[in-house]
N, C-alpha and C positions, 0 to 999 in steps of 0.2 A: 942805408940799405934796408932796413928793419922797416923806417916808413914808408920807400919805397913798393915791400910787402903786403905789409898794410894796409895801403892805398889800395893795391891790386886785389887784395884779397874781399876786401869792399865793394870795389867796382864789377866786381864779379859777381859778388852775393846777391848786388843789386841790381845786376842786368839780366840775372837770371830770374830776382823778384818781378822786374816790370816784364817781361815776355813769356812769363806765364800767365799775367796778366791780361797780358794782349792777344795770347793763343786764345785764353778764356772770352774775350770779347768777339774775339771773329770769328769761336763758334757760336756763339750766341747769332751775330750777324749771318751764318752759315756758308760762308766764305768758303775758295778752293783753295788750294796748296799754296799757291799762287798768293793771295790775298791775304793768307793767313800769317804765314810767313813776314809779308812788308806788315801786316799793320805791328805783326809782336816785333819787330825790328824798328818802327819807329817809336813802339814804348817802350823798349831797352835803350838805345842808344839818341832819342831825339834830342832829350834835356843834355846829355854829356858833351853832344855835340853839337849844341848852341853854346855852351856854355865856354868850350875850345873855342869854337869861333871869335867869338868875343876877348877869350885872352890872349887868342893867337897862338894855341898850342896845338903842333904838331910833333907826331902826326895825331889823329884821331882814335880814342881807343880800341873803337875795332877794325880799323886799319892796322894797329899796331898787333893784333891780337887776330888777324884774318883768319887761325884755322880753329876759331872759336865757334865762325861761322855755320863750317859741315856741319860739326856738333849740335849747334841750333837749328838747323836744317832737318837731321836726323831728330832732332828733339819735335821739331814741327809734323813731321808724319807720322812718328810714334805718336802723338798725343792727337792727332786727328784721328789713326785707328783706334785708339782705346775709346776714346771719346763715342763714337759711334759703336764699337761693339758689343759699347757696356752701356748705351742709350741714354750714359750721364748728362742732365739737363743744366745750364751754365745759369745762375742766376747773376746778377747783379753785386750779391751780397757775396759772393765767391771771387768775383773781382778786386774787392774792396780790399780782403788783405792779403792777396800779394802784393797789391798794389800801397798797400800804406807801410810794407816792410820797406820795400823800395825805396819809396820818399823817403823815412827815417836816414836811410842808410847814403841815398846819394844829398841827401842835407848835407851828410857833417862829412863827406868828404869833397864835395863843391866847393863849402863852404871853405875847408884848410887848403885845397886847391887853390884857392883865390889869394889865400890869405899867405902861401907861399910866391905866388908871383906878385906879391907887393902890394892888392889890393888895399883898398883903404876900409875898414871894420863894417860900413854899411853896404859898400859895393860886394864884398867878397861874401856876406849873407846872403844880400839878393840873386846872386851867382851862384849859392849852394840852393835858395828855392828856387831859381829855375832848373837848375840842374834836374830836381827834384819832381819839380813840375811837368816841365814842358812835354816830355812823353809820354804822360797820359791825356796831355791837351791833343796832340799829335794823333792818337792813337783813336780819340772819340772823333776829332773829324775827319779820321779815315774812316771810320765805321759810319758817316753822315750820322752824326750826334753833337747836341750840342755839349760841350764838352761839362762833363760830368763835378769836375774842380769848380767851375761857375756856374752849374746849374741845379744842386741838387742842396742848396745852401748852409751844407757842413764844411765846417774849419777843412782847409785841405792843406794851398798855400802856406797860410797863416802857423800850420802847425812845423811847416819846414822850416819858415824865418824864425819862430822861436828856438827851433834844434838849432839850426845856424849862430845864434846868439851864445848860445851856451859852449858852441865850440869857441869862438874870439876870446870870451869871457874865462875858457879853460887855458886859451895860449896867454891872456893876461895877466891870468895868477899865476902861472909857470908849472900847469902841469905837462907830463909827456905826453906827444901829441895822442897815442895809444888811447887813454882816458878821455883824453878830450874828444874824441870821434867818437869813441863808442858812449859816451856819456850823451853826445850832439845824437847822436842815431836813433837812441831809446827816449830820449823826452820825443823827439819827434814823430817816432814811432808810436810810445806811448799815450801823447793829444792825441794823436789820427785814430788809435783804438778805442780811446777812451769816448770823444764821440759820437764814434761807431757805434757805441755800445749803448750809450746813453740820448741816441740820436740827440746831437746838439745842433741849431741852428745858427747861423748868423743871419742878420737882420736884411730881409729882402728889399727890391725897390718898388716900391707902391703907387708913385706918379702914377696918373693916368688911369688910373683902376674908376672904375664905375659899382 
């Protein structure tokens, strides 16, 4: 029951990290209620719900959680009015960390999701970085963007399959799972910040340049 909580209490922090996320993109893009709404709803729940798909768990969390919805809904027209009344301009760099709380957070619990249904140490990683992922992939080409994760050549992915490592690596020396998430959450959170901070690159593809 406790992980159970846990789990919920994550899945939460982190849906509401990626769809402030996504608000903040489609007012940049200046989107209607309408639009704004779907794209912060496929960066809260894209990545959770590929990643169901693939394990075969139902139902889906916000199908399981549907009057989380309104809530969201009411949160989307509040923050369109304020947004507009206060003439708050949306940069880029205002996405970046909601958006890298998120990752951390749906890393290490993809990750122990996986790792509960029996996956095997390297699948159930790649399962916490899609989780991770996939909603801000979702979310740039709703916005017709090429998706920001591969285009802007900082650690993104890369920072979730390292938090995902450190959760397996916490259930292998026998911590409670408690630590091991929240320990998986903040390295991954902590790369994605660090270089944000430090603007880090990874190594671009050059073919074909003149």
């Amino acid at each position: 029951m406790h992980l159970d909580l846990l789990h919920l209490a994550i899945e939460v922090a982190a849906t509401l990290a990626f769809f402030t996320a996504g608000l903040l993109a489609a007012a940049r893009k200046r989107l209607d209620v309408v639009g704004s709404f779907s794209v912060a709803c496929l960066s809260a729940f894209g990545g959770g719900t590929m990643r169901d798909l693939l394990l075969d768990r139902r139902p889906f969390f916000w199908v399981d959680n549907a009057d989380w919805l309104w809530g969201l809904m009411l949160l989307t027209l509040l923050a369109m009015r304020y947004l507009d009344h206060r003439h708050v301009s949306t940069t880029q760099r205002a996405i970046q960390w909601p958006d890298a709380l998120g990752l951390g957070l749906f890393a290490a619990s993809g990750t122990q999701i996986a790792l509960a249904a029996g996956m095997p140490p390297l699948i159930a990683v790649l399962m916490g970085t899609m989780t991770a992922a996939c909603g801000g992939v979702l979310r740039d080409i709703a916005c017709a963007e090429v998706p920001t994760a591969f285009n802007d050549h900082q650690p993104y992915a890369l920072c979730a399959f390292v938090g995902g490592w450190l959760v397996v690596l916490g259930e292998h020396w026998g911590w409670p799972p408690g630590p091991s998430l929240a320990a998986g959450a903040a390295l991954a959170f902590g790369l994605r910040a660090w270089t944000l901070w430090r603007d880090l690159r990874l190594p671009e593809w050059r073919a074909g340049r003149r």
